[in-house]
Structure formats: structure tokens, C-alpha cells
N, C-alpha and C positions, 0 to 999 in steps of 0.2 A: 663177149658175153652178151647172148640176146637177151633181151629181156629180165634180167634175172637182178634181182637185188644183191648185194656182195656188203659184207658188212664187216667194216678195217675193226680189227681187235687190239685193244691196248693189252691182254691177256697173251703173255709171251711166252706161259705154258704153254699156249695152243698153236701158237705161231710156227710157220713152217720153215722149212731151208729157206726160201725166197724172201718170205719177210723179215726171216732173223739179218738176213742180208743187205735190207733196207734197213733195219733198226741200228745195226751199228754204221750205216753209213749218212744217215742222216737224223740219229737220234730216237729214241722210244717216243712211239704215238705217244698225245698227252691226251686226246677226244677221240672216241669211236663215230663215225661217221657214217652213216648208213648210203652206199651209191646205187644208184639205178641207170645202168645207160643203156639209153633207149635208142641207140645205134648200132650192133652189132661191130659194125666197121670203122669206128673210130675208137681211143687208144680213151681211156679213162682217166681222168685230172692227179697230173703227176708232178712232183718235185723236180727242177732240173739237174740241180745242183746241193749236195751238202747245205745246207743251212739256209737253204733257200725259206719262204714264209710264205710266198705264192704260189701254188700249184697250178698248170697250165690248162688253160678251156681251150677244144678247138674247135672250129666252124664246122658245122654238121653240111653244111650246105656251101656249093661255089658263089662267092659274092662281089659284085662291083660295086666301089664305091666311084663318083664322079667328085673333083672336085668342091668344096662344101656340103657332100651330100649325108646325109646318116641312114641309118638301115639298123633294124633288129635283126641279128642274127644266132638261130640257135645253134646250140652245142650237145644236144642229144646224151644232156648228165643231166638227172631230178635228183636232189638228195635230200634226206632227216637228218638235220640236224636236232640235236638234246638240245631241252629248256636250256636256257641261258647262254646262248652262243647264235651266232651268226657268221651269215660268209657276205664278204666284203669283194665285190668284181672291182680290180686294177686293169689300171692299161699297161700291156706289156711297154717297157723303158726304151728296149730296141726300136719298136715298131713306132713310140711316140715319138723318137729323135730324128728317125731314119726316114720317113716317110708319112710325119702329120699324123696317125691311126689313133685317135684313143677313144676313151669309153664318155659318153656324154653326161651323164650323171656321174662320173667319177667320184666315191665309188660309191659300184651297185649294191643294193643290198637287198640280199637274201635271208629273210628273218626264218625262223624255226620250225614255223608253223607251214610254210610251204612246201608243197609237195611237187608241183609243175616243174616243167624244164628251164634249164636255167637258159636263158638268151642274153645276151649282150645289148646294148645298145652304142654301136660306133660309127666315129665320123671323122670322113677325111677332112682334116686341118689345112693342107695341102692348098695351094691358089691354083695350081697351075697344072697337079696331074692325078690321074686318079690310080684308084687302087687295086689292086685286084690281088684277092684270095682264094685259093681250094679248101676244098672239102679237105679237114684234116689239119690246115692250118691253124697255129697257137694265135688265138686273139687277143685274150685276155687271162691275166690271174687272178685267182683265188684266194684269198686270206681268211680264213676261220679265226674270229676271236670269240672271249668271253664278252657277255654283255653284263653293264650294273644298271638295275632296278632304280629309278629314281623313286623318291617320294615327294611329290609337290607341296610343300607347304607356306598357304599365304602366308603375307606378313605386311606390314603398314611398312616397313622401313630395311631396305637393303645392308646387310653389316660392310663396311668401311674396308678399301683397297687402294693399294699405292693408285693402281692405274685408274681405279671410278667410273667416269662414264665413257672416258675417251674410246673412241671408235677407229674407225676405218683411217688409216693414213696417221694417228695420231701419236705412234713414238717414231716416225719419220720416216726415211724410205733409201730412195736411190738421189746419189746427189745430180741435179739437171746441168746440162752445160749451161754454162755464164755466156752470157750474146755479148 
């Protein structure tokens, strides 16, 4: 698809053989999402599996990472998301186990209002070897959820929780070995 916007319909009046085909196999769209990729030659952020929650970004560009290193890399997808929703970049699971690879702000987020392309920001975890990706490779996933609206309201005095102010470390952890 050059250039061209494609816009997923939760309307299953309008839905074709291909999509009726994805709908029973991974469930009725619940958000229409508006895509733009701006790569003709890469594959457009897709579900892998049945019930998956992430759909797949791939590197628009060949990239080396060195040992420690991180790098922005884009993916050649802009999208409109509707008020009230947002996309959430993961690091793909294989690639974090397998070879160090994740996303440095895990996760990324892609608020509503942005129209640009979406990039990654990853870095090998890795001590000892670096990493190397093609153009077309899956980096990272996708999660669209809803957002909720706070409303900030001061107040002189916190209401009352079992936990209160305990922090970091404070309902315990992993037990240490005994020396």
C-alpha cells in the first residue's frame, strides 16, 4: 500500500471475504484505527496469532545494534487513533529472552493526537554480542487500549489504605541467600 491511508472497520456489513476471515479467527474489531504506511514494502502491523493483544511493528530500515547500544528505529506505520485510546509499543518476548532486544522506554506510547511515524526506541541488553536486523524484521508490539480521563482534585489529606505510604521493596521481595 504506497501512501495511502486504509482505515480497519468494525462495520461487518462492509467487511470483505479477507476480513470476514480475520474476524472469526481472531475476533470482531472492538476500535477502528486509521493506518498510513509509509513504506510500500513493508507488511502492515498485524496480529500473529489468535488472541494475540500485540500486533507486530517491523523495522523499516537494516539496523545494528552493538553491545549496550540503543538506536531509534522506524517502522514506516503513522496511525489516528480515536479520542480516548492509545497505542502502547512492547518488546517483542522472543526477542527479549533470546537475544537482550527490548524497547527502552517500555512501553512506548503513542497518544491520539499524533500523526508521525511510529519508531521504536531499542537496545541491546546483551554484554557480549550485538544484534543485527533487516528491513522487515518484527521489533516490537502494539497494544491499543482505552484511556481513563483523570480529574485532579486537591485535597489536605490522603483517604486511608491498608498499604499507606509503603514504597519501593516494602511488602518484600526475593529471599537473599543466608552467608
Amino acid at each position: 500500500m504506497s501512501n495511502e491511508t486504509a482505515v480497519f472497520s468494525t462495520d461487518t456489513a462492509s467487511a470483505s471475504a479477507d476480513s470476514s476471515e480475520t474476524t472469526s479467527a481472531y475476533g470482531a474489531p472492538t476500535v477502528a484505527v486509521q493506518l498510513k504506511m509509509l513504506d510500500a514494502g513493508l507488511e502492515a502491523p498485524s496480529y500473529a496469532h489468535p488472541g494475540d493483544a500485540g500486533a507486530d511493528l517491523r523495522a523499516r530500515e537494516d539496523v545494528h545494534l552493538a553491545p549496550g547500544e540503543r538506536k531509534l528505529v522506524p517502522t514506516g506505520v503513522s496511525i489516528a487513533l480515536p479520542n480516548g485510546f492509545v497505542a502502547l509499543i512492547h518488546p517483542r518476548s522472543g526477542l527479549a529472552a533470546k537475544h537482550g532486544l527490548t524497547v527502552v522506554n517500555a512501553p512506548g506510547t503513542v497518544d491520539a493526537g499524533y500523526r508521525g511515524e511510529i519508531a521504536v526506541t531499542l537496545l541491546n541488553t546483551d554484554q557480549n554480542h550485538p544484534i543485527v536486523l533487516k528491513r522487515g524484521d518484527r521489533i516490537a508490539q502494539m497494544v491499543i487500549q482505552r484511556v481513563e480521563y483523570a480529574q485532579f482534585v486537591n485535597v489536605d489529606q490522603l483517604s486511608d489504605s491498608v498499604r499507606g505510604t509503603g514504597g519501593f521493596g516494602s511488602t518484600g521481595g526475593f529471599n537473599a541467600p543466608q552467608a
